[in-house]
N, C-alpha and C positions, 0 to 999 in steps of 0.2 A: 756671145760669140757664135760661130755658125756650129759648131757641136754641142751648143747649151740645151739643156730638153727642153725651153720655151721656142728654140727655132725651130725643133724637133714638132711642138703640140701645134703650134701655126703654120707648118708644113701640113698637120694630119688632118687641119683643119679647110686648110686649102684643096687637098684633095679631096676632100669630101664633097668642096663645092665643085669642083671641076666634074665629078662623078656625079652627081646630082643634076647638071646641066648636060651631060653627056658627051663630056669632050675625055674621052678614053686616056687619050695618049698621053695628054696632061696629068692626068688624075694617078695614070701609073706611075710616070716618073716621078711624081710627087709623091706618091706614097713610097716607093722605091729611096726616096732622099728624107722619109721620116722614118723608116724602118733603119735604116743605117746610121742613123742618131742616137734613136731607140736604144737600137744593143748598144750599144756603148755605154748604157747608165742600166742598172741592175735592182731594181727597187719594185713592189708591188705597182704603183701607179703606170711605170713605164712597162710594165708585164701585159697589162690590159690595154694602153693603147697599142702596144705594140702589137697585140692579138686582133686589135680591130684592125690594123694597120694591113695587118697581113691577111684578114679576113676579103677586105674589098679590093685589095690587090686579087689576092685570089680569083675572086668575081669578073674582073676584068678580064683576067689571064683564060678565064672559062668559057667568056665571049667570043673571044680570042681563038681560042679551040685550043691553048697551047695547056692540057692537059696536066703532062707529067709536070711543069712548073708550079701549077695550080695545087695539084695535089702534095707537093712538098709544101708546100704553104699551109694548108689546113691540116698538115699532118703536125706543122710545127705548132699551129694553136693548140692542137690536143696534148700536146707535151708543154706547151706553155701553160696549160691551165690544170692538167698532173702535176706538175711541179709546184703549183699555188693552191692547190684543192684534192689531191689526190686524185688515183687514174678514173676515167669517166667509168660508169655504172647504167646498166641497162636493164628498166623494169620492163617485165613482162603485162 
Protein backbone atom coordinates (compact mmCIF):
# COMPACT_ATOMS: atom_id res chain seq x y z
CA UNK A 1 0.00 0.00 0.00
CA UNK A 2 1.24 3.67 -0.49
CA UNK A 3 2.41 3.80 3.50
CA UNK A 4 4.07 0.35 3.24
CA UNK A 5 8.14 0.96 3.88
CA UNK A 6 8.72 -0.80 0.34
CA UNK A 7 6.88 2.31 -1.27
CA UNK A 8 8.73 4.33 1.16
CA UNK A 9 12.51 2.50 0.07
CA UNK A 10 11.37 2.80 -3.90
CA UNK A 11 10.54 6.38 -3.15
CA UNK A 12 14.19 6.81 -1.52
CA UNK A 13 15.45 5.22 -4.28
CA UNK A 14 13.87 7.29 -6.96
CA UNK A 15 15.03 10.20 -5.54
CA UNK A 16 18.31 9.30 -5.52
CA UNK A 17 18.12 8.96 -9.25
CA UNK A 18 16.44 12.19 -9.79
CA UNK A 19 19.26 13.84 -7.59
CA UNK A 20 21.83 12.03 -9.44
CA UNK A 21 20.59 13.35 -12.74
CA UNK A 22 20.06 16.71 -11.48
CA UNK A 23 16.51 17.29 -11.61
CA UNK A 24 16.18 19.06 -8.06
CA UNK A 25 12.67 19.49 -7.73
CA UNK A 26 11.81 16.03 -8.44
CA UNK A 27 14.40 14.62 -6.14
CA UNK A 28 12.93 16.97 -3.24
CA UNK A 29 9.44 15.96 -3.38
CA UNK A 30 10.51 12.64 -3.72
CA UNK A 31 12.35 12.42 -0.88
CA UNK A 32 10.00 14.84 0.96
CA UNK A 33 7.15 11.63 0.23
CA UNK A 34 9.94 9.05 1.56
CA UNK A 35 10.62 10.70 4.66
CA UNK A 36 6.88 10.96 5.56
CA UNK A 37 6.54 7.18 5.13
CA UNK A 38 9.70 6.69 6.94
CA UNK A 39 8.26 8.20 10.25
CA UNK A 40 5.50 6.35 10.33
CA UNK A 41 7.51 2.94 10.90
CA UNK A 42 10.00 3.03 13.84
CA UNK A 43 12.51 0.39 13.43
CA UNK A 44 16.55 0.49 13.01
CA UNK A 45 16.56 0.06 9.15
CA UNK A 46 13.89 2.90 8.58
CA UNK A 47 16.17 5.07 11.13
CA UNK A 48 18.97 5.04 8.66
CA UNK A 49 17.17 5.42 5.49
CA UNK A 50 15.40 8.00 6.88
CA UNK A 51 18.65 9.87 7.89
CA UNK A 52 19.92 9.45 4.39
CA UNK A 53 16.59 10.58 3.29
CA UNK A 54 16.85 13.71 5.14
CA UNK A 55 20.52 13.87 4.48
CA UNK A 56 20.03 14.79 0.52
CA UNK A 57 16.94 16.44 1.15
CA UNK A 58 18.98 18.65 3.03
CA UNK A 59 21.69 18.95 0.15
CA UNK A 60 19.09 20.26 -2.02
CA UNK A 61 17.43 22.53 0.36
CA UNK A 62 21.33 23.99 0.59
CA UNK A 63 21.48 24.55 -3.04
CA UNK A 64 18.38 26.12 -2.73
CA UNK A 65 20.00 28.70 -0.16
CA UNK A 66 16.78 27.71 2.01
CA UNK A 67 19.20 27.38 5.06
CA UNK A 68 17.22 27.26 8.14
CA UNK A 69 15.14 24.21 6.59
CA UNK A 70 18.41 22.58 5.64
CA UNK A 71 19.72 22.80 8.90
CA UNK A 72 16.58 21.31 10.89
CA UNK A 73 17.21 18.50 8.66
CA UNK A 74 20.85 17.64 9.58
CA UNK A 75 20.07 18.68 13.08
CA UNK A 76 17.42 15.81 12.96
CA UNK A 77 20.09 13.20 11.52
CA UNK A 78 22.26 13.91 14.63
CA UNK A 79 19.39 13.08 16.88
CA UNK A 80 18.55 10.34 14.75
CA UNK A 81 21.82 8.60 14.95
CA UNK A 82 22.07 9.74 19.32
CA UNK A 83 19.24 7.93 19.51
CA UNK A 84 20.61 4.71 17.60
CA UNK A 85 24.52 5.23 18.74
CA UNK A 86 24.64 7.55 21.29
CA UNK A 87 25.40 11.56 21.18
CA UNK A 88 28.24 12.16 18.33
CA UNK A 89 31.93 12.49 20.05
CA UNK A 90 34.57 14.80 18.82
CA UNK A 91 38.38 13.70 18.71
CA UNK A 92 40.74 16.07 18.83
Amino acid sequence: GDDHIETAMCLSILGSAYFSNRKMDLAESTYREAIRLIERHDHFFTTFVGAENCRYLGMILTLKGEFNEAEELFLKILAIHAKSNGPPSVQA
